[in-house]
N, C-alpha and C positions, 0 to 999 in steps of 0.2 A: 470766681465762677463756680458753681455748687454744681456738685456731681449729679450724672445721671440717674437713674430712681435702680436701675439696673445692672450698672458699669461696672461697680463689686464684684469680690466674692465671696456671695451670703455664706453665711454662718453652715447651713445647711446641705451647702453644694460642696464643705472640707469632709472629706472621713477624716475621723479624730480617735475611734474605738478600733483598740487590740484588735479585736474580735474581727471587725471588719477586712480590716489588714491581713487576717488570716485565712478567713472564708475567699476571700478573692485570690489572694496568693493561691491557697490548693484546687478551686474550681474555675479561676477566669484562665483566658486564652490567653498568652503570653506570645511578643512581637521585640524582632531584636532590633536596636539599630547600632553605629559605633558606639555610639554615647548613653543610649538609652535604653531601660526592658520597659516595654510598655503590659500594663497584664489590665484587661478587661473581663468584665463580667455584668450583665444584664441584672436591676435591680427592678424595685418594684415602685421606687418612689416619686418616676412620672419627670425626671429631672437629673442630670448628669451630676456627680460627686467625683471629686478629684485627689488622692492622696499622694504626695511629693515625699520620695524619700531619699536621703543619699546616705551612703555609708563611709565609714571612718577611712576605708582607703580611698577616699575621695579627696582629703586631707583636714588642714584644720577645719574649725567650725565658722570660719568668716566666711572661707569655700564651700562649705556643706550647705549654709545661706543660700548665698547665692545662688547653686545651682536648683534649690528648692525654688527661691523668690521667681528665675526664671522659669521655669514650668507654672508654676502658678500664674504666671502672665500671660502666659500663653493659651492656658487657658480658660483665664479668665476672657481675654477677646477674643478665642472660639469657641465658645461654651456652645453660642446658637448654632454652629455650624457640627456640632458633632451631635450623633444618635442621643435618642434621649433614652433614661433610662438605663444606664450605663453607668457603670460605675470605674475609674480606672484608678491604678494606682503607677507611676511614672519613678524609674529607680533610676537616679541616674549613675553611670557608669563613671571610672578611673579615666578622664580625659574631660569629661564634661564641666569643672570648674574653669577649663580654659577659655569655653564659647562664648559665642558675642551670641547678644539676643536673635538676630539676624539665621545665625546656623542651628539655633533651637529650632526656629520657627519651619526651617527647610527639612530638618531632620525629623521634625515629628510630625509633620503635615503631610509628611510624603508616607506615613505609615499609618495614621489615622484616620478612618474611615468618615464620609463627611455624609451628613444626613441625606436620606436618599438612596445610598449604595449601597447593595445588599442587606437593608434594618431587620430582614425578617430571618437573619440566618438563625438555628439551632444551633446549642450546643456551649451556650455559656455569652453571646451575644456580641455584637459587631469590636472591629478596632477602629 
């Protein structure tokens, strides 16, 4: 069965640059949850961008995978439903190699802001 034309996630929708990763670290809004820092920032390129990080105390790197691959899943199938123009980068925390795709989806849904709710806020741009 051949994929959707959509279903991905382009090329263009990963931050991949230093640079990026750093400009949003020091100027987006940052959102905590057990597992997760979610830190957003408003971009200009008309379409949401996703960077997945997890760090070494998260443990080996099968689990550093992992807890990237699920964020990236996540959202990859709510891309449409978040603000556009956004850009986030998603760190996951010391606990988060443990989750089932099921408590990503509960954990980061309930903090990030779904197209519609407040899109016009100032100040670095919705979560």
């Amino acid at each position: 069965m051949p994929r959707q034309k959509d279903e991905g996630l382009r090329k263009e929708e990963r931050l991949r640059r230093q640079a990026d990763f750093e400009i949003i670290a020091k100027e987006g809004i940052r959102r905590h949850t057990k597992n997760f820092v979610i830190i957003a920032r408003r971009n200009d390129q008309g379409f949401s961008r996703l960077g997945a990080v997890a760090s070494k105390k998260l443990g080996e790197a099968v689990e550093r995978n992992r807890v990237k691959r699920l964020v990236r899943e996540f959202f990859r199938r709510n891309k449409d439903k978040l603000s556009p123009s956004t850009d986030y980068v998603i760190v996951g925390k010391k606990g988060a190699q443990d989750l089932q795709y099921a408590h990503v989806v509960a954990e980061l849904s309930a903090l990030l802001e779904f197209r519609g709710e407040d899109s016009q806020r100032s100040g670095g741009g919705p979560l």
